[in-house]
ZADRENDO-294329 format. One line per 2 residues: their letters; for each residue x, y negated, z of N, C-alpha, C. Coordinates in Angstrom, 2 decimals, padded with zeros to 5 digits. Each point is the difference from the previous one (the first is absolute). Layout:
<palos>
a) X:Y:Z:X:Y:Z:X:Y:Z  ... .
</palos>
This chain:
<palos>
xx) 000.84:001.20:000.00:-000.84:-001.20:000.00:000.88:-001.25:000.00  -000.31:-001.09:-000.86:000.64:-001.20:-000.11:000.09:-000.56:001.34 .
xx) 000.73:-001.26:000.26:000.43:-000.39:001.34:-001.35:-000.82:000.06  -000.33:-001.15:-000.76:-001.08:-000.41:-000.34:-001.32:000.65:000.82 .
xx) -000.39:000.97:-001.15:-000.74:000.83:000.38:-000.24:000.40:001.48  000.96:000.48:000.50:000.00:000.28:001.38:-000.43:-000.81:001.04 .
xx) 000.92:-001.16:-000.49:-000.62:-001.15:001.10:-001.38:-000.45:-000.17  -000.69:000.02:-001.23:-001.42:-000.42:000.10:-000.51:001.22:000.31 .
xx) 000.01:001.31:000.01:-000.80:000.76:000.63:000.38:-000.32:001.84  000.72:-000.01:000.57:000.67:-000.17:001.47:-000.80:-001.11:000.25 .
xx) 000.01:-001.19:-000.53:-001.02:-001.64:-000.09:-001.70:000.67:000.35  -000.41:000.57:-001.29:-001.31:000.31:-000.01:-000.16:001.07:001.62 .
xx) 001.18:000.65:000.59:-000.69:001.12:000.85:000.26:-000.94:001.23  000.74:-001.35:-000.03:-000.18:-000.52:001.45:-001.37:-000.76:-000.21 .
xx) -000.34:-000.39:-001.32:-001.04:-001.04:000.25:-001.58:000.69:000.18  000.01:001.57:-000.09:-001.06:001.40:000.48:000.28:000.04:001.07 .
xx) 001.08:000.00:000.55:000.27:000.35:001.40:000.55:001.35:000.00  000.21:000.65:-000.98:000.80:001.14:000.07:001.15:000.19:000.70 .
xx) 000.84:-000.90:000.41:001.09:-000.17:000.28:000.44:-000.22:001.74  000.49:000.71:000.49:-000.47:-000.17:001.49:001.06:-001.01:000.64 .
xx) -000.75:-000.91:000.63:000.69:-001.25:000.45:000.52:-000.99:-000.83  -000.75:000.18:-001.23:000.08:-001.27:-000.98:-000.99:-001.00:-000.16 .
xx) 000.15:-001.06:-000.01:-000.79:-000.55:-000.66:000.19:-001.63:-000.94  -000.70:-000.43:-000.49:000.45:-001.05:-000.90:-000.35:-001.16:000.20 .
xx) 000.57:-001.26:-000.51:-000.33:-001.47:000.52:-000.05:-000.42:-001.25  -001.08:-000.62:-000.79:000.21:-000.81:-001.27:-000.26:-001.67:000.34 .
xx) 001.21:-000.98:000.29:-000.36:-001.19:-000.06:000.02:-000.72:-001.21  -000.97:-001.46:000.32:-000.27:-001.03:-001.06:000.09:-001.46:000.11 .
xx) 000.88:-000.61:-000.41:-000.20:-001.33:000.64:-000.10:-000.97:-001.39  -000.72:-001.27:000.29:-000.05:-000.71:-000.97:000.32:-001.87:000.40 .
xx) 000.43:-000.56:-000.03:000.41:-001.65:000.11:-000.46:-000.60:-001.39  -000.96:-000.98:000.12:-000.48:-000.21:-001.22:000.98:-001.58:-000.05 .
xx) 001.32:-000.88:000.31:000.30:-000.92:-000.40:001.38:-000.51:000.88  000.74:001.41:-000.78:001.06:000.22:000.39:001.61:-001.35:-000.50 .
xx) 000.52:-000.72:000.25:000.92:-000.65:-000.66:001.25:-000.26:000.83  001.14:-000.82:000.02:001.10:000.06:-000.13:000.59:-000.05:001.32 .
xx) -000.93:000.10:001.08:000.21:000.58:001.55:-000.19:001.78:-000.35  001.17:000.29:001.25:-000.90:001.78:-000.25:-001.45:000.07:000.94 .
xx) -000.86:001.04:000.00:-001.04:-000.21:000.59:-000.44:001.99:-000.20  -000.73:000.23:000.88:-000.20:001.06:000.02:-001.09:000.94:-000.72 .
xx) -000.37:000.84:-000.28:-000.77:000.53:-001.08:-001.14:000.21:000.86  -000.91:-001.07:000.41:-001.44:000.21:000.44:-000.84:-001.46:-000.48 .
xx) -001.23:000.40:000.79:-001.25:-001.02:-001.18:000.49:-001.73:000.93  000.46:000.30:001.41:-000.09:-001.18:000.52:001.26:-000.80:000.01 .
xx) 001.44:000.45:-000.88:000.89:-000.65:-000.26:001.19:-000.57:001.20  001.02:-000.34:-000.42:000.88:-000.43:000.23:000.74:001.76:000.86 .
xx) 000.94:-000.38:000.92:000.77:001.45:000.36:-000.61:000.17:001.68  -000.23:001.00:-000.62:-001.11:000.71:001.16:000.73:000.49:001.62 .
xx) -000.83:-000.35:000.86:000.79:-000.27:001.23:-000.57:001.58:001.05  000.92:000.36:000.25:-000.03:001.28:000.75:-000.11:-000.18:001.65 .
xx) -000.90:000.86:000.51:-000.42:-000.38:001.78:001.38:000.71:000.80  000.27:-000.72:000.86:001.05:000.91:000.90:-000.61:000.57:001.00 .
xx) -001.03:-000.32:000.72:-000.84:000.48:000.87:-001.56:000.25:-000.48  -000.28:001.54:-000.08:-001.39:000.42:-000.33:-001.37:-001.57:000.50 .
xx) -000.86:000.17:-000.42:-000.76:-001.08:000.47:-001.15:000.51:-000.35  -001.19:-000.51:000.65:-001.58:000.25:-000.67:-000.11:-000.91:-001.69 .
xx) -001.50:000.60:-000.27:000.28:-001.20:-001.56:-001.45:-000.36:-000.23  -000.28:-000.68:-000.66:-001.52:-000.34:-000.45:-000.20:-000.07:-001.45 .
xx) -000.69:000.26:-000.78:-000.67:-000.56:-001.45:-001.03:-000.48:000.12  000.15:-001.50:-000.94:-000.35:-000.97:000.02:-000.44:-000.30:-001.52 .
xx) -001.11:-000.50:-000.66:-000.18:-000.55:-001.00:-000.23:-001.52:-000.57  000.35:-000.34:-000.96:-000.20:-000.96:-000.17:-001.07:-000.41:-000.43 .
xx) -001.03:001.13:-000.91:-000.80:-000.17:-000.24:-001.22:000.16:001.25  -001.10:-000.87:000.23:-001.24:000.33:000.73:-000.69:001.27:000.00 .
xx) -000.21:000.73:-001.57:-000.30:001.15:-000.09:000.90:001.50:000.48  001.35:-000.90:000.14:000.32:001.41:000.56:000.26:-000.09:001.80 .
xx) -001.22:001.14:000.46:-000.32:-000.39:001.28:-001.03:001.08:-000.02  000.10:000.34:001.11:-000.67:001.07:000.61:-001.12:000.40:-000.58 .
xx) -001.09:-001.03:-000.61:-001.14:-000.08:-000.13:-000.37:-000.57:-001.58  001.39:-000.18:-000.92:-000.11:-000.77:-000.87:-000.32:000.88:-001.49 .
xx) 000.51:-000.62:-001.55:-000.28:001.24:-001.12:001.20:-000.05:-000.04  001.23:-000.32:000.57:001.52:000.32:-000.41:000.12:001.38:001.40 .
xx) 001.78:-000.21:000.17:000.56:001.04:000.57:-000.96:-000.16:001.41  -000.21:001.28:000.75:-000.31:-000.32:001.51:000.90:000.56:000.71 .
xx) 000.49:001.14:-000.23:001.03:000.59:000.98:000.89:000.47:-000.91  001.51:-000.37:000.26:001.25:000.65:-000.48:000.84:000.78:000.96 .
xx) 000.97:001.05:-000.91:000.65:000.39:000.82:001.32:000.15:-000.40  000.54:-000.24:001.21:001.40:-000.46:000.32:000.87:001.46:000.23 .
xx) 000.97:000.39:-000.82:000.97:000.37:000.34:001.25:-000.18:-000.02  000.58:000.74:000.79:002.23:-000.33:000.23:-000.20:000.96:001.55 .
xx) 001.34:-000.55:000.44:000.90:000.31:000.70:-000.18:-000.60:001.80  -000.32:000.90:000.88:000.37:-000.40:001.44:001.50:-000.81:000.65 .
xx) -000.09:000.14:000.73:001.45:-000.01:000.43:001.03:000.74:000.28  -000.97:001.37:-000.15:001.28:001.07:-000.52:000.00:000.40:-000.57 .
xx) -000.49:-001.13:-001.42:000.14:000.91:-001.41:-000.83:000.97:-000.18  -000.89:000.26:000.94:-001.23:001.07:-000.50:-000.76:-000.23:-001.09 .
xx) -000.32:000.25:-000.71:-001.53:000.17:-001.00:-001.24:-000.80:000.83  -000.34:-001.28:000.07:-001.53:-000.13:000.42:-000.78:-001.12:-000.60 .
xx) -001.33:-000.09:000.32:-000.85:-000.26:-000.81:-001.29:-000.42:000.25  -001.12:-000.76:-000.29:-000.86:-000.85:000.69:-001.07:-000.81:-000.77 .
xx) -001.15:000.32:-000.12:-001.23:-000.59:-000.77:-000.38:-001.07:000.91  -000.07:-001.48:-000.43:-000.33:-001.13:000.51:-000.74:-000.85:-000.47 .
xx) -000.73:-000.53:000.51:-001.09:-001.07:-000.42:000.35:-000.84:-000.45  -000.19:-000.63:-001.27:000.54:-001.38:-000.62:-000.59:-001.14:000.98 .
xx) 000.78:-000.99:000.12:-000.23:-000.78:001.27:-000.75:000.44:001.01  000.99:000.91:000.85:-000.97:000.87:000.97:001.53:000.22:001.30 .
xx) -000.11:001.19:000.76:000.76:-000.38:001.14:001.15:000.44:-000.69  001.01:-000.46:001.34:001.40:000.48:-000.35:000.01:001.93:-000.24 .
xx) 001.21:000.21:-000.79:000.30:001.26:000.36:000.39:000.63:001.37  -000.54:001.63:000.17:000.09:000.46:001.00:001.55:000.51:000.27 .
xx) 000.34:000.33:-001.18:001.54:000.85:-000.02:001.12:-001.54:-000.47  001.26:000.15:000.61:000.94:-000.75:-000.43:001.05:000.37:-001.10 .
xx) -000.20:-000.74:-001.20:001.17:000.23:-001.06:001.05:-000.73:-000.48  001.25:000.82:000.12:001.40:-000.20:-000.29:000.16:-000.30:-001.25 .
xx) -001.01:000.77:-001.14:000.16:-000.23:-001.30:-001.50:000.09:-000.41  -000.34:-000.70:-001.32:-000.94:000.30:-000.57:000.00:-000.19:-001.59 .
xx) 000.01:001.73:-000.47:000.44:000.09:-001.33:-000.96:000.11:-000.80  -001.80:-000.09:-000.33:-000.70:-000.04:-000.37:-001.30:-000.15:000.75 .
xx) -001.09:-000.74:-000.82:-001.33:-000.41:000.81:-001.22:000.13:-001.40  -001.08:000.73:000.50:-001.03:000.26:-001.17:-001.33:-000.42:000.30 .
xx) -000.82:-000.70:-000.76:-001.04:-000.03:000.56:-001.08:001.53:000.13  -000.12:000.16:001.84:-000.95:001.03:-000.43:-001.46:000.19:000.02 .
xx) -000.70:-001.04:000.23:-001.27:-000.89:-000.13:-000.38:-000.86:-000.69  -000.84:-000.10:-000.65:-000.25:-001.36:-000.67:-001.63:000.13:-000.25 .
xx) -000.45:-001.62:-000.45:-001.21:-000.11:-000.18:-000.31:000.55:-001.64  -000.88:-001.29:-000.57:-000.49:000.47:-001.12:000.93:-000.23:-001.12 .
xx) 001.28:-000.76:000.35:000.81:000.16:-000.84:001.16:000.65:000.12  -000.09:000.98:000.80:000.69:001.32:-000.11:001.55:-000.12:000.28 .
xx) 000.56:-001.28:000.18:001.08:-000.07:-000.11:-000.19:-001.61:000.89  001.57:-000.41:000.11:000.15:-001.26:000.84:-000.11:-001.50:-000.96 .
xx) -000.53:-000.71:000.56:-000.55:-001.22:-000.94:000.86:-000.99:-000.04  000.72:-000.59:001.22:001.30:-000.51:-000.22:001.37:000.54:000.81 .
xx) 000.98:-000.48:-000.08:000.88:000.66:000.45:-000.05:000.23:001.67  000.44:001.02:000.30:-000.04:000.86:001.14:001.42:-000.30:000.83 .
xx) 000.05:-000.48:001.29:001.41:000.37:000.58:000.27:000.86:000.95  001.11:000.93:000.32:000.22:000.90:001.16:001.22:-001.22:000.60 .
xx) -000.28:-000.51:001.13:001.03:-000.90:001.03:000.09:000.47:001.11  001.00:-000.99:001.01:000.26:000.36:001.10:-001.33:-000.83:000.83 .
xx) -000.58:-001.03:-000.64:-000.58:-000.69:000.85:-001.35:-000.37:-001.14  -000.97:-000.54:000.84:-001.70:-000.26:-000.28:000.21:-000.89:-001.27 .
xx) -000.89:000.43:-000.97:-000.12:-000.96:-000.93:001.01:-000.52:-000.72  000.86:001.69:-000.53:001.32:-000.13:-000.89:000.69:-001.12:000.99 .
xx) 000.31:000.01:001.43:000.93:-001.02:000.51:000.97:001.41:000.10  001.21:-000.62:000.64:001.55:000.57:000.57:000.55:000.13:-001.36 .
xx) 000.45:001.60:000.21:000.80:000.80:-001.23:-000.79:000.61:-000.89  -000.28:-000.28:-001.25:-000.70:000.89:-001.26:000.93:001.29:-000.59 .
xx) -000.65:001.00:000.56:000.36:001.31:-000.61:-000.67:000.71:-001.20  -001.20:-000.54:-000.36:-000.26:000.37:-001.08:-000.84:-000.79:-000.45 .
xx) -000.09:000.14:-001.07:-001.41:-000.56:-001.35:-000.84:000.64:-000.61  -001.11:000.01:000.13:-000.64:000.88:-001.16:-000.63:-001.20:-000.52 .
xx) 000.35:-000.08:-001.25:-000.66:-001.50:-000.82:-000.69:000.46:-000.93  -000.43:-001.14:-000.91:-001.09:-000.33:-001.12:000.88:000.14:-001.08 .
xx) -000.88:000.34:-001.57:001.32:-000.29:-001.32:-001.04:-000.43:-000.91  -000.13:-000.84:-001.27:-000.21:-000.51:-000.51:-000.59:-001.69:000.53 .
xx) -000.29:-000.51:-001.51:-000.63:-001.20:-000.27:-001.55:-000.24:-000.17  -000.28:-000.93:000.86:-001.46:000.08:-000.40:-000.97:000.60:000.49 .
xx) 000.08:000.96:-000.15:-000.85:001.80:000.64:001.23:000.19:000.51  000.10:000.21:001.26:001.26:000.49:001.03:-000.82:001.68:000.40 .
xx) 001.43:000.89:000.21:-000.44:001.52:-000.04:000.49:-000.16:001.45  -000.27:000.67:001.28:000.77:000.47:000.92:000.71:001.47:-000.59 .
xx) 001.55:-000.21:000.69:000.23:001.37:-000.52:-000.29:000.91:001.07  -000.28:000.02:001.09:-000.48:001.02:001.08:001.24:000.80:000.59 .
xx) 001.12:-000.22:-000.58:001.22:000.48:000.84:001.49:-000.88:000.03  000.84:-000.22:001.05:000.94:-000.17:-000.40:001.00:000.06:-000.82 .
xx) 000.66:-000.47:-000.32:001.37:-000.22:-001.11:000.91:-000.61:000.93  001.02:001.59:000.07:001.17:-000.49:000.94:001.49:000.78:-000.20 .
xx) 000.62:-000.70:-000.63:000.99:000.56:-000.50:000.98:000.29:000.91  -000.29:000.75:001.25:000.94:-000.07:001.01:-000.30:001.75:000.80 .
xx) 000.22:000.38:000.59:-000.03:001.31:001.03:001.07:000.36:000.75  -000.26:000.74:001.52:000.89:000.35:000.56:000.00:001.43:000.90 .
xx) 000.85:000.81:-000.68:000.00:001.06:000.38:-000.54:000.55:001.75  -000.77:000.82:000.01:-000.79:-000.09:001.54:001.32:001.10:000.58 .
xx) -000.31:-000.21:001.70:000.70:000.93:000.69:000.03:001.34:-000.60  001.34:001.17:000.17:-000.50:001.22:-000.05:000.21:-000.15:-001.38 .
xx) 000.07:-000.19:-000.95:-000.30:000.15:-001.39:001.31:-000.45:-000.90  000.90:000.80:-000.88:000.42:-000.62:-001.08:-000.42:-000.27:-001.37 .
xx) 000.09:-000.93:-000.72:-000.68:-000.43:-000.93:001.40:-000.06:-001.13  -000.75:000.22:-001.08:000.86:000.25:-001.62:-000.90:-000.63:-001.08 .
xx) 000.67:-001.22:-000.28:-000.22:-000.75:-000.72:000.46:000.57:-002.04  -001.22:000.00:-000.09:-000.30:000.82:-001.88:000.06:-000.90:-000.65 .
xx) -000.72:-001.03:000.36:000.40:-001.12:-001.43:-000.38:-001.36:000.00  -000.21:-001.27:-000.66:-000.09:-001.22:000.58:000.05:-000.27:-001.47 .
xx) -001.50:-001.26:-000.12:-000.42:-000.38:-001.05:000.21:-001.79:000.24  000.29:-000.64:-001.01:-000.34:-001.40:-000.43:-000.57:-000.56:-000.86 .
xx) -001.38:-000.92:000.37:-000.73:-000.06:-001.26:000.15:-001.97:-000.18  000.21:-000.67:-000.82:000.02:-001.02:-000.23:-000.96:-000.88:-000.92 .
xx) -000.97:-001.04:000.62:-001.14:-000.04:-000.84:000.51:-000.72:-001.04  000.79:-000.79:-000.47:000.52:-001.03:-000.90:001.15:000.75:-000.59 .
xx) -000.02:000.12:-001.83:001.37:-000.01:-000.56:001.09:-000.67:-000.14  000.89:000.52:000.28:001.32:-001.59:-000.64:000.26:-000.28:001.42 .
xx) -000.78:000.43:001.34:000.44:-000.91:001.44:000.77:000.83:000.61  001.05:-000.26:000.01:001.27:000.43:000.65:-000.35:000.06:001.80 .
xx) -000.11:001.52:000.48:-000.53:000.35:000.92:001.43:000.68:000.67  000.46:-000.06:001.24:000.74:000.86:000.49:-000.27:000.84:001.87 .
xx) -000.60:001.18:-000.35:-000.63:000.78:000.92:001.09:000.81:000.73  -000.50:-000.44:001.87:001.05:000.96:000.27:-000.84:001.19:000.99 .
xx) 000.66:000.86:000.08:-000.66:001.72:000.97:000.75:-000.18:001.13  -000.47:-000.57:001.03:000.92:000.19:001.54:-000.19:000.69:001.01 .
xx) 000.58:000.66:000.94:-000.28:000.55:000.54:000.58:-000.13:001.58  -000.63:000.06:001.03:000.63:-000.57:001.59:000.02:001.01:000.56 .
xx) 001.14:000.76:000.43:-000.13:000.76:001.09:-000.33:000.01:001.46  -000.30:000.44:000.92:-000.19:-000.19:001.22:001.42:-000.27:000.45 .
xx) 000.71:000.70:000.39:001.55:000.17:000.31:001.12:-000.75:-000.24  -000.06:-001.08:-001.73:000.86:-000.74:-000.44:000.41:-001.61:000.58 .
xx) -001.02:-000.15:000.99:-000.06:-001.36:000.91:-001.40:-000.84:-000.98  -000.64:000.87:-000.66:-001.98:-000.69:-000.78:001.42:-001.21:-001.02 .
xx) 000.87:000.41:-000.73:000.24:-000.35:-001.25:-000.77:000.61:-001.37  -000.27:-000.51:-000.81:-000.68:000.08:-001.06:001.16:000.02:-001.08 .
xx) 000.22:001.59:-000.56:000.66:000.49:-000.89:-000.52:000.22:-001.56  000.11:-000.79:-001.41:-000.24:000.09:-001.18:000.08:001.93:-000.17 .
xx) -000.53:000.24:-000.74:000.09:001.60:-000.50:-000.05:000.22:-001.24  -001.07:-000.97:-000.65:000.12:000.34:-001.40:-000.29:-001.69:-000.58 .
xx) 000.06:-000.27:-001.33:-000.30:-001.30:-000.16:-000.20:000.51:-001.32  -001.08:-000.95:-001.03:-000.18:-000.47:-001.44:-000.48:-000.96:000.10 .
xx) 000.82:-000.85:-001.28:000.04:-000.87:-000.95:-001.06:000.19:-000.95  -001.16:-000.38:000.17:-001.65:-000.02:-000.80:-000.16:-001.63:-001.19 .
xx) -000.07:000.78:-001.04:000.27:-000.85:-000.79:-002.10:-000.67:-000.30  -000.66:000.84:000.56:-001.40:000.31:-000.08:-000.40:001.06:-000.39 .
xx) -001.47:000.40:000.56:-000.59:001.75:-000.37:000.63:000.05:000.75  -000.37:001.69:000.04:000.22:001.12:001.04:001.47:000.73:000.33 .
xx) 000.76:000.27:000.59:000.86:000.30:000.30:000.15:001.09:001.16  000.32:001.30:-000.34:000.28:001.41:000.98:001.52:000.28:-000.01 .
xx) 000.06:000.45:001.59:001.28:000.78:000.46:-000.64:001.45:-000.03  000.22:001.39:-000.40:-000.33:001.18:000.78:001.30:000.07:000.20 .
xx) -000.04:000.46:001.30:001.40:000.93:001.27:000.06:001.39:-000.55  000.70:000.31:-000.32:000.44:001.38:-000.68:000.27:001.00:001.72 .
xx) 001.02:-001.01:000.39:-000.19:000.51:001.82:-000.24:-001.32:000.64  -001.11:000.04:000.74:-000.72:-000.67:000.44:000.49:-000.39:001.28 .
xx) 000.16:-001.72:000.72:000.42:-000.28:000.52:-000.10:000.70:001.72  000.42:000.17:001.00:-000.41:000.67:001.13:-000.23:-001.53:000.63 .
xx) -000.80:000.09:000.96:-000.56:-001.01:000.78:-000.36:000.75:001.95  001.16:-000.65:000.31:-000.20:000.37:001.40:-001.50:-000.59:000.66 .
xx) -000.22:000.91:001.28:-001.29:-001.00:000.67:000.08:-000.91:000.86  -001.24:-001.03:-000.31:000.27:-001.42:000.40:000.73:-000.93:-000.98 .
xx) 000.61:000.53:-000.97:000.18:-000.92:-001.61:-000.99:-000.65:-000.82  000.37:-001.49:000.39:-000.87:-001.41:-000.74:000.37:000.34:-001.25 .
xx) -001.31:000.19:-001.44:000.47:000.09:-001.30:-000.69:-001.33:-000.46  000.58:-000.72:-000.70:-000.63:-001.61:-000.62:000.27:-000.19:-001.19 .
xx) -000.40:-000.56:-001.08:000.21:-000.17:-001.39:-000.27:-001.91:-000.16  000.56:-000.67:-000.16:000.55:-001.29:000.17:000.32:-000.56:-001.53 .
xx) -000.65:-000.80:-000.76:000.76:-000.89:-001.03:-000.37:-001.28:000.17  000.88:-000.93:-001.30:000.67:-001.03:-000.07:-000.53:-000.23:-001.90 .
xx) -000.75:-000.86:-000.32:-000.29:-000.40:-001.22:000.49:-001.34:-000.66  000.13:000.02:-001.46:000.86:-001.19:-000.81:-001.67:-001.14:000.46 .
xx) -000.96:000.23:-000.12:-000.95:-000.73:000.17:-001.34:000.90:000.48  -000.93:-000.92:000.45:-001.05:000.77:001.21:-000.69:000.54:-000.92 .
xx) -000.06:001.50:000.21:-000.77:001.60:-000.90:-000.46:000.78:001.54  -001.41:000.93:-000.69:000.43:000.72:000.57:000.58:001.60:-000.29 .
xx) 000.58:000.52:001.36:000.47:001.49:000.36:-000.70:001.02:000.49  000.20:000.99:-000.48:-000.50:000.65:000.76:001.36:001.66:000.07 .
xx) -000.15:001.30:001.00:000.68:000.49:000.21:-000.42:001.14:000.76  000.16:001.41:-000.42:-000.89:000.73:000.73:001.79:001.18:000.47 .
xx) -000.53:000.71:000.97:000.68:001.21:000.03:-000.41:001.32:000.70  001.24:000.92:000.12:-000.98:001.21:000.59:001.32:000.66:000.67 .
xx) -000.67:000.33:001.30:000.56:000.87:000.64:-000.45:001.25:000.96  000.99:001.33:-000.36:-000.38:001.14:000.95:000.83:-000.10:001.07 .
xx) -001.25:000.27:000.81:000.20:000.18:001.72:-000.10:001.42:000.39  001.34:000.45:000.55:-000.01:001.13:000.83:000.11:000.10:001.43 .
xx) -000.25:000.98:000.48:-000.54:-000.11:001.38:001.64:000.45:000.46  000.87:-000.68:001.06:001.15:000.12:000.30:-000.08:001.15:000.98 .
x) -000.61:001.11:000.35:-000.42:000.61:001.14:-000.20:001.65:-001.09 .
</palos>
């Protein structure tokens, strides 16, 4: 059997669950107005700021309709990381109480309620504090003109390996909405152990369109490793940047 071959059958049996103590992470992040500061690959821009101490969080909308009782999002849910790097997770009322559990990280948020429009009406925040105040950890925003869509999930070009778990990084995409705009994307990665320095891993030079790395051997990722995807544009476009990684159970 081709090498190829192999690895997409091995892919398809972690993503069945065939595979014991595997499992898979597909992230997505998007920055819609990226330019000649670097800034991080999510909807709410500039370089995204990491908690040192777990904390409670709230989502907050901007829109009126999204609210407990409204036709946008009513309850989202929040996931990431405790303070020891555990796996946890939490359905919350759009402008409703604080969270019950405290998080260290938060690597995705979905709406899992909504009214009659099925999705969130304006943009959504996961913070440290009431009414998108403190630290913003996530976005789930709106996309178009005119007729605005909620997209109903985050875009976050970031993850961090949970306790217990090593992670192997398969491959890392760059998509650039503008031709001709000289884009330069970097793959970083923070270890726990290195003193929380932020180490380059892979980088492209995006001339526009789409742009793939596949890992032939796929990067190893200790646990508790910050993964971030970060660019820098000739003029404000946007990015976007997805990747994927298998998680094995270190045990």
């Amino acid at each position: 059997m081709a090498r190829n071959s192999f690895l997409n059958e091995s892919y398809f049996n972690v993503a069945r669950g065939k595979i014991n103590k595997a499992s898979s992470v597909h992230k997505f992040g998007r920055n819609p107005n990226v330019g000649g500061a670097p800034e991080t690959i999510w909807e709410q821009g500039g370089i995204y700021t990491y908690l040192t101490v777990a904390s409670t969080v709230y989502v907050s909308g901007a829109d009126a309709q999204d609210s407990a009782s409204g036709t946008g999002a009513r309850t989202v849910t929040v996931q990431g990381l405790d303070a020891n790097y555990n796996e946890i997770e939490e359905t919350l009322t759009v402008d409703g109480a604080v969270s019950t559990k405290s998080f260290l990280r938060v690597f995705r948020a979905f709406v899992a309620t909504a009214g009659s429009l099925q999705t969130n009406k304006g943009d959504v925040l996961v913070s440290t504090g009431a009414s998108g105040g403190g630290t913003v950890l996530a976005k789930i925003a709106t996309i178009g003109t005119g007729t605005v869509y909620g997209q109903g999930q985050t875009n976050l070009s970031f993850y961090t390996i949970p306790a217990g778990k090593t992670g192997y990084l398969t491959n890392w995409n760059v998509g650039v909405g503008a031709y001709n705009d000289a884009v330069t994307a970097n793959l970083y990665t923070r270890e726990i152990g290195n003193g929380l320095i932020f180490r380059t891993r892979d980088v492209m030079d995006v001339p526009g369109g789409l742009h793939q790395r596949i890992y032939q051997v796929p990067f190893q990722l200790s646990e508790k490793t910050d993964i971030e995807v970060r660019a820098i544009a000739s003029t404000g476009t946007n990015i976007s940047s997805t990747f994927d990684i298998i998680l094995i159970n270190n045990n």
